[in-house]
C-alpha positions in Angstrom: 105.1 -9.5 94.3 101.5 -9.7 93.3 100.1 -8.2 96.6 102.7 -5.2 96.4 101.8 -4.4 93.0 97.8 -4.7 94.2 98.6 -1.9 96.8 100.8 0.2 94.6 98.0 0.4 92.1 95.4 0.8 94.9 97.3 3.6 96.1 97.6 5.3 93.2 93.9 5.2 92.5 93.0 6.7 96.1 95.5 9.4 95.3 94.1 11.2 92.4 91.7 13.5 92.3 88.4 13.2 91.1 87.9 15.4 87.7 84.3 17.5 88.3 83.3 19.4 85.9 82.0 22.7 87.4 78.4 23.6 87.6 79.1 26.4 84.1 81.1 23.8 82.7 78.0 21.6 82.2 76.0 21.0 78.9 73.4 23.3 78.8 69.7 21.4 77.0 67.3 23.6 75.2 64.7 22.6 73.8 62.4 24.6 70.4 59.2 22.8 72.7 58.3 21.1 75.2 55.0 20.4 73.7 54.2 19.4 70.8 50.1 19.0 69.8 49.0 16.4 67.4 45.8 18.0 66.8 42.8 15.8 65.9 44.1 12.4 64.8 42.6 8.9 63.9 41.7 6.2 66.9 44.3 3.2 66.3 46.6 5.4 64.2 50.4 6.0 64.4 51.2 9.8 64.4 54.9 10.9 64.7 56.9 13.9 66.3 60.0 15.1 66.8 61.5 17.2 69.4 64.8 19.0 68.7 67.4 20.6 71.0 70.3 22.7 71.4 73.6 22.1 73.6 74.1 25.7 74.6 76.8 24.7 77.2 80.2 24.3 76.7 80.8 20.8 76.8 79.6 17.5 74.8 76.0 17.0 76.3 75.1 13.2 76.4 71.6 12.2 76.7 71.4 9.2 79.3 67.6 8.2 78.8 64.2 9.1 76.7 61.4 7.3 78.5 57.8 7.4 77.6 55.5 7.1 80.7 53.4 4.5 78.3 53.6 1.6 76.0 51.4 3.8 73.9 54.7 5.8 72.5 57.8 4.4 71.5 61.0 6.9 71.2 64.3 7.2 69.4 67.1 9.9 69.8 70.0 11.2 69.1 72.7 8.7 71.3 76.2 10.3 70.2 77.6 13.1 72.1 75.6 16.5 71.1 78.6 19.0 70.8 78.3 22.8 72.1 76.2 24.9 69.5 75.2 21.8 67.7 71.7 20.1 67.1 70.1 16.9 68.6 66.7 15.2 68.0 63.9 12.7 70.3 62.0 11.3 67.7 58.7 9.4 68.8 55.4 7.7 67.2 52.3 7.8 69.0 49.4 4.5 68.7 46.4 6.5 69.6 43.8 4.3 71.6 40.4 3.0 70.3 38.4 5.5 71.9 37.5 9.3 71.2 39.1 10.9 73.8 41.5 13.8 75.0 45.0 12.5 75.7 48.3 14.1 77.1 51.2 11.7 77.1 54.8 12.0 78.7 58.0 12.0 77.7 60.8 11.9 80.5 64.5 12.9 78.9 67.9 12.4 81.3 71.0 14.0 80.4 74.1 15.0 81.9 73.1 18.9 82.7 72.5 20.6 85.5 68.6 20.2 85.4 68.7 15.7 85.6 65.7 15.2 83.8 63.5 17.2 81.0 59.4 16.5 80.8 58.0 16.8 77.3 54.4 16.7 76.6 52.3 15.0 73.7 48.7 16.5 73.8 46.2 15.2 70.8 42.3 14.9 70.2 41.7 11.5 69.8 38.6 11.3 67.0 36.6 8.5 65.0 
């Protein structure tokens, strides 16, 4: 009895169609910037930023992963479904090194639009 219900519920699964969403049915991400400059800031200090977007599409847009390409920047964002027309945020604080120097710094978003992944860039003069 076990086996047959196994296969019945095997079949059934095999059977239906998977749901895609089409390729204008996806969220669409915008972004106000894709840069953001910190100016001239402090070696050793904590300076933070904020990137905000806009689901244009017309569907829920999920963002899957914010990854900064250091250890340098730690991120935060918004983790609930972004709803069409509405407003969502990447938050991030910046540790500037202990050197003067120029620095440009990486931000890698994933989200469930067309485009897979988003680059955002921190630029800064780092100063004594």
């Amino acid at each position: 009895m076990k086996t047959l219900l196994s296969i019945s519920i095997a079949i059934l699964f095999c059977s239906l169609k998977p749901m895609n969403l089409k390729e204008q049915d996806l969220p669409e991400l915008e972004f106000e910037s894709k840069s953001i400059d910190l100016g001239e800031i402090k070696i050793n200090s904590e300076t933070k930023g904020k990137y905000i977007f806009t689901n244009n599409g017309k569907v829920p847009l999920i963002i899957k992963e914010v990854k900064p390409h250091c250890g340098c920047t730690v991120a935060s964002y918004t983790e609930t479904p972004i709803l069409p027309k509405k407003q969502g945020y990447i938050n991030f604080v910046y540790t500037a090194p202990s050197t003067p120097q120029q620095i440009k710094k990486i931000i890698v978003v994933s989200a469930n639009t067309r485009e897979k992944s988003y680059l955002l860039k921190i630029v800064a003069k780092v100063k004594k």
